[in-house]
C-alpha positions in Angstrom: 234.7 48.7 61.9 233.2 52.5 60.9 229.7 51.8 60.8 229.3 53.2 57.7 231.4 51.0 55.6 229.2 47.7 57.7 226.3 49.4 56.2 227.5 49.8 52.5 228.5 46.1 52.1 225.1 45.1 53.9 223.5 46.9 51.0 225.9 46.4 48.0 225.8 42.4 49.2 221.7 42.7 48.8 220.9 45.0 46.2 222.2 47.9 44.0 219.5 50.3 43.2 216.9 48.0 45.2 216.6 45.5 42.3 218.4 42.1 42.8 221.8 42.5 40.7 223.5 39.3 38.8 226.4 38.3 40.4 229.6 37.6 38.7 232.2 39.4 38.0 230.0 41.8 35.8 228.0 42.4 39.1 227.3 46.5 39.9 228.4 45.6 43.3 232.2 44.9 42.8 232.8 48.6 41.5 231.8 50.1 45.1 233.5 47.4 46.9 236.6 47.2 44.8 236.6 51.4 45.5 236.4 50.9 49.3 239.4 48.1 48.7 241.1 51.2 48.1 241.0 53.3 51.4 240.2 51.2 54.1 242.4 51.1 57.0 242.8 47.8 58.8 243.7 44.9 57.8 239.9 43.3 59.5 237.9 45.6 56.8 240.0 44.6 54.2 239.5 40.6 54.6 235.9 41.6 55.2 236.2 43.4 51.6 238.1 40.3 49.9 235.4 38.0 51.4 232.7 40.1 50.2 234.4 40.3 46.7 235.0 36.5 46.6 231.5 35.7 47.3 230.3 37.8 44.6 233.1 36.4 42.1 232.0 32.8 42.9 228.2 33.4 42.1 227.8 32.3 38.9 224.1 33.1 37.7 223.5 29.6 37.4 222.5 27.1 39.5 224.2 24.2 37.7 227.3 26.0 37.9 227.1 26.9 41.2 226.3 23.6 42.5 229.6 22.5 40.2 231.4 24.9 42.3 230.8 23.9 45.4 231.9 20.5 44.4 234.7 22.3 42.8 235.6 24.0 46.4 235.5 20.3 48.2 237.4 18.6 45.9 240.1 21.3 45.8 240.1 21.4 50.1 240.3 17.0 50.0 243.2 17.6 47.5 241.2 15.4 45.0 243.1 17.8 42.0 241.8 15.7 39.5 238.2 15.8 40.0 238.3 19.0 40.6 240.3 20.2 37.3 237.1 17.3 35.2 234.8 19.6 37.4 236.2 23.1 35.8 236.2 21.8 32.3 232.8 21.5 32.5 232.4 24.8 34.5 234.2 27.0 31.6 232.6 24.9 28.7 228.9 25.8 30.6 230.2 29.2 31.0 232.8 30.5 29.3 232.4 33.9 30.0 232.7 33.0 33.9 236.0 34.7 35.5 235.9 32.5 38.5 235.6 29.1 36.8 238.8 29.9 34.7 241.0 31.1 37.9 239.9 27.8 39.7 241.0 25.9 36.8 244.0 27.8 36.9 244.5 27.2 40.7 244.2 23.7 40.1 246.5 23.8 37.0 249.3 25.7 39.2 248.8 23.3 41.9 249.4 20.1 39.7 252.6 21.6 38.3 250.7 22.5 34.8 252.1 26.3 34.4 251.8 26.9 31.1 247.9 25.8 31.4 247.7 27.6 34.4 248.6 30.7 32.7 246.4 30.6 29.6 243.5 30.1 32.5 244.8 33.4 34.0 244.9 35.3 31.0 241.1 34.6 31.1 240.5 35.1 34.0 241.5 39.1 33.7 240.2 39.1 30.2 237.1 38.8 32.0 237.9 40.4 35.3 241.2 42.5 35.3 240.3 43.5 39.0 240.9 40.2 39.4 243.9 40.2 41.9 244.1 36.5 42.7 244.4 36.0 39.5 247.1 38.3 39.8 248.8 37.1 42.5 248.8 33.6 41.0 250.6 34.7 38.4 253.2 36.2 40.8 253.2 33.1 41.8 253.8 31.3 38.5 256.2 33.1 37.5 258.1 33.5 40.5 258.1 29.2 40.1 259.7 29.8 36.6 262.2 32.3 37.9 261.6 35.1 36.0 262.1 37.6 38.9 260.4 40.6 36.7 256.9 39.6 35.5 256.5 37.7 39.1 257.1 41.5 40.4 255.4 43.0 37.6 252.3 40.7 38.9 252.1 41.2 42.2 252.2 44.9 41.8 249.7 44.5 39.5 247.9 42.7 42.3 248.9 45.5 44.5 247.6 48.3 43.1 243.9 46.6 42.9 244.6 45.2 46.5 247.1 47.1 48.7 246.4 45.0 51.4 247.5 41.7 49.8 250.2 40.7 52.6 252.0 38.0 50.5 252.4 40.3 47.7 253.5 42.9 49.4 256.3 40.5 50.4 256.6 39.4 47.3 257.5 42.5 46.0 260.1 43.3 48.7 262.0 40.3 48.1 261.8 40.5 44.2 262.7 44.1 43.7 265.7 43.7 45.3 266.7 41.3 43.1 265.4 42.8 40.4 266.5 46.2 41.0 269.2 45.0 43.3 270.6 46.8 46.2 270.9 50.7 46.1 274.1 52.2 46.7 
């Protein structure tokens, strides 16, 4: 990895300005990462990018909700959907203005079957964060489950053109354009 994009997420993941920033998806930091997103090269920075960006996305500003997401994350890796969707409710009625609690919820929605939920929670989600690309990609994802072939492309490129190096889109979109488009002659 170029040394010099090492050194800008060392800094952008400390401070912006030398002041301690707020982390969310309001933090200063996502703009300069979200801009690097865009022209790095191998597939190692990006993931380092995506990680970085996730971190930031899951720091709430508040400890309560934090320690809720935490519990969020365990439930949702020991499949206990459930808990984890009581977990969320809480999280977005805390703090509603919170990107990441709303695209969990939605996560946990799409994974108990609950589309139409999970798709009000994505709406959120990039009312809050349009950068947002797995929110994005979920809704690929969602509507790729409901067979409608055009938004589910629609999405992903959305979630493309934040993230080009989103490798299941990018599949995505070359299995639904050709049936979208279909074949060219």
């Amino acid at each position: 990895m170029p040394w010099r994009l090492l050194t800008t997420l060392l800094v952008l993941c400390l401070t912006v300005s030398g002041t301690a920033v707020r982390a969310d998806q309001n933090d200063r930091r996502l703009d300069a990462l979200f801009g690097n997103l865009q022209v790095v090269e191998t597939p190692h920075e990006a993931r380092m990018l995506e990680r970085v960006i996730w971190g930031v996305w899951l720091e709430s500003g508040s400890d309560t909700v934090d320690l809720l997401m935490k519990r969020v994350l365990q439930a949702m890796s020991e499949e206990r959907l459930d808990e984890a969707l009581g977990l969320l409710d809480t999280v977005v009625e805390l703090k509603p203005d919170y990107a990441e609690g709303w695209n969990k919820r939605a996560t946990v929605y799409f994974l108990l079957g609950r589309y139409p939920e999970s798709m009000v929670d994505v709406d959120r989600t990039l009312q809050l964060e349009p950068r947002h690309f797995g929110a994005l990609a979920g809704l690929g994802m969602i509507y790729s489950r409901l067979d409608d072939d055009s938004r589910a492309l629609d999405a992903y490129e959305r979630a493309l053109a934040v993230n080009p190096h989103l490798a299941g889109a990018k599949s995505a979109v070359g299995r639904l354009r050709k049936k979208v488009e279909g074949d060219k002659i």
